[in-house]
N, C-alpha and C positions, 0 to 999 in steps of 0.2 A: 478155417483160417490157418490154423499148423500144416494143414498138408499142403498151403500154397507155397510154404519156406521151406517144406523137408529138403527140395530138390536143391539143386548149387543153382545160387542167384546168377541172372545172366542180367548184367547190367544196360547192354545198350535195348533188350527187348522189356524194358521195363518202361522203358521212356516213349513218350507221347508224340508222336510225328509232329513236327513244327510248333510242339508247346514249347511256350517260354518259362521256362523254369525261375524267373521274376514275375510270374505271374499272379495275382490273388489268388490263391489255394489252399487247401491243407496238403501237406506233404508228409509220407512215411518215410522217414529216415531210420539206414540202421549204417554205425562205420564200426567195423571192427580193428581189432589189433594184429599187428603184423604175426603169422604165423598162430594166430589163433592163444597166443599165451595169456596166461588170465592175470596181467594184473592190478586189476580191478578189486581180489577180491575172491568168494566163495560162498557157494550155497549150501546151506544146513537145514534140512528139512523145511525146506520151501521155502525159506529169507533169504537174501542176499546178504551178506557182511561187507560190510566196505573194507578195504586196505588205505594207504593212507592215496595211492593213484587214484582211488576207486572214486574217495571224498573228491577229491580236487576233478575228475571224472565228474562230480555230480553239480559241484559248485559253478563249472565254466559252463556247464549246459544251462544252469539258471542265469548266466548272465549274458547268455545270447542276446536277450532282449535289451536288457542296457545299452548294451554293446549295436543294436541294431532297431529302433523304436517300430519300423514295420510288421515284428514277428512279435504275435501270440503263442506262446508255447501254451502245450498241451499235453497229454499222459507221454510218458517217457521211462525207461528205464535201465540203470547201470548193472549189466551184468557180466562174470567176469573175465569176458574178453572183448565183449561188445556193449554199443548203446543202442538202444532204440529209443524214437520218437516219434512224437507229430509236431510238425513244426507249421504254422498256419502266415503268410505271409498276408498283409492287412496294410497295402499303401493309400495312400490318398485314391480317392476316383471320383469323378467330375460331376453324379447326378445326386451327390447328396443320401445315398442309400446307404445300407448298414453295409458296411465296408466286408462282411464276414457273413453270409448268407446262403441257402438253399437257391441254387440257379435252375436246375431238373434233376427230378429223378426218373423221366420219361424216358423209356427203349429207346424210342425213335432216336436220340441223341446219346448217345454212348460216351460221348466228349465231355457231356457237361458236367461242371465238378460243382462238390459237394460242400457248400459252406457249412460250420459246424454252428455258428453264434444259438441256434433253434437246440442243439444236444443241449440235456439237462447233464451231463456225466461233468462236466466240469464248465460251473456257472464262475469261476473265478478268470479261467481265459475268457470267457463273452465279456464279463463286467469290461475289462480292461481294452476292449477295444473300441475307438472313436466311432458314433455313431453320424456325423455328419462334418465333412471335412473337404475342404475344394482342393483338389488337385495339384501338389508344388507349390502351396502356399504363396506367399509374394517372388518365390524365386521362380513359380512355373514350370518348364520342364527341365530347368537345369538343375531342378534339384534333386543332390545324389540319392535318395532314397526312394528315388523311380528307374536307378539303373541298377539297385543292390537287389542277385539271385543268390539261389538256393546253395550253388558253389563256394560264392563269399564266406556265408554263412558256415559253411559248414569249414573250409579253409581256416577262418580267423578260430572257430572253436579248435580244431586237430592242433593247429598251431601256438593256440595257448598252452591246451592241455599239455602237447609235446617239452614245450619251452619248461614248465613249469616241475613234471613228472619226469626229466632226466634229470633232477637235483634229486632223487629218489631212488633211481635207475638210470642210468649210463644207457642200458640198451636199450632203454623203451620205443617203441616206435608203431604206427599205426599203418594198417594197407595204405597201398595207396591213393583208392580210392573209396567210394562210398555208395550203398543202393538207397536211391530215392524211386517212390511211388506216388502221385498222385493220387491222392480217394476224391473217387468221382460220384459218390452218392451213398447214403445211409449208411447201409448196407455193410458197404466196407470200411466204415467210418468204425461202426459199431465192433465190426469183427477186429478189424485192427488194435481198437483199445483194449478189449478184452484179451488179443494174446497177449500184449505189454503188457498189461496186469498181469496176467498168468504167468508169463518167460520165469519167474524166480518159479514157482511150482510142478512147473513142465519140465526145469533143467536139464534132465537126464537124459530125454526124446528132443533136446533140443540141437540141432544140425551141426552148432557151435559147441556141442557139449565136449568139454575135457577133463578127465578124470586129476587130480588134485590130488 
């Protein structure tokens, strides 16, 4: 899993030919800070310490979900120039099935993506998402939480955090954009969480590493 990030992320060959990025999924997210400056924060034999950006970094990531009822978050981690995630998006759909579920993890279909609700690694996002719900409720398809993607999402958090962490910092400011991943099956469900866990212990071999 580390040697799939050693390289410099290439964003648009990351993305899914004509996937909707509102689409029911779990999603790798990482957004880093402009010029790579870390302030987040610092690792000390393999913990992260927060600074006070780093807090407010960690508090606006948990309130995605408030902030957006479709997303299940999942392992995630603030470290000190960037964040990683899994951000799993969980809208209504129309046949009554667990909203969050294993589709294939068949060759033949290379497409199909991996719902997590079946991972045991974190039973507290499966608890919280609806297991049977119609569709845009009485408002149908105008209801806005069948046109909110991955960009919103990630948009309303930069722009909190931003708004919030220049009363801290004048220059703070994040890239301007963000690598999202699609996990399309166990595999890299598993691998993926496992590096998040790990990024504070890895630090040093990490692509983002900056010496402090």
């Amino acid at each position: 899993m580390v040697d799939r990030y050693k390289g410099k992320y290439r964003i648009p060959s990351a993305r899914l030919k004509n996937w909707d990025y509102g689409s029911n999924a779990p999603y790798f997210v990482t957004i880093c800070t402009d010029n790579k400056i870390c302030y987040f924060g610092n690792v000390k034999e393999g913990k992260m310490y927060l600074s006070d950006s780093g807090h407010l970094a960690n508090k606006y990531w948990l309130e995605i979900e408030n902030k957006f009822p479709c997303v299940v978050l999942d392992h995630f981690v603030v470290m000190p120039n960037h964040v990683h995630g899994i951000i799993n998006i969980d809208k209504p759909i129309s046949d009554g099935r667990d909203a969050i579920y294993r589709v294939s993890n068949n060759a033949d279909n290379p497409d199909a993506i991996y719902r997590v609700s079946n991972c045991t690694d974190n039973p507290d996002a499966i608890n919280r998402v609806s297991t049977v719900r119609k569709i845009g409720g009485i408002t149908g398809n105008n209801n806005p939480m069948l046109h909110e993607n991955l960009s919103r999402f990630m948009n309303w958090y930069k722009g909190r955090c931003t708004f919030e962490m220049r009363k801290i910092n004048a220059k703070f400011s994040w890239q301007p954009r963000f690598y999202e991943y699609v996990i399309r099956n166990e595999e890299d469900y598993l691998k993926i969480a496992e590096y998040i866990q790990n990024n504070p212990r890895k630090w040093q071999e990490d692509k983002y590493y900056v010496s402090i």
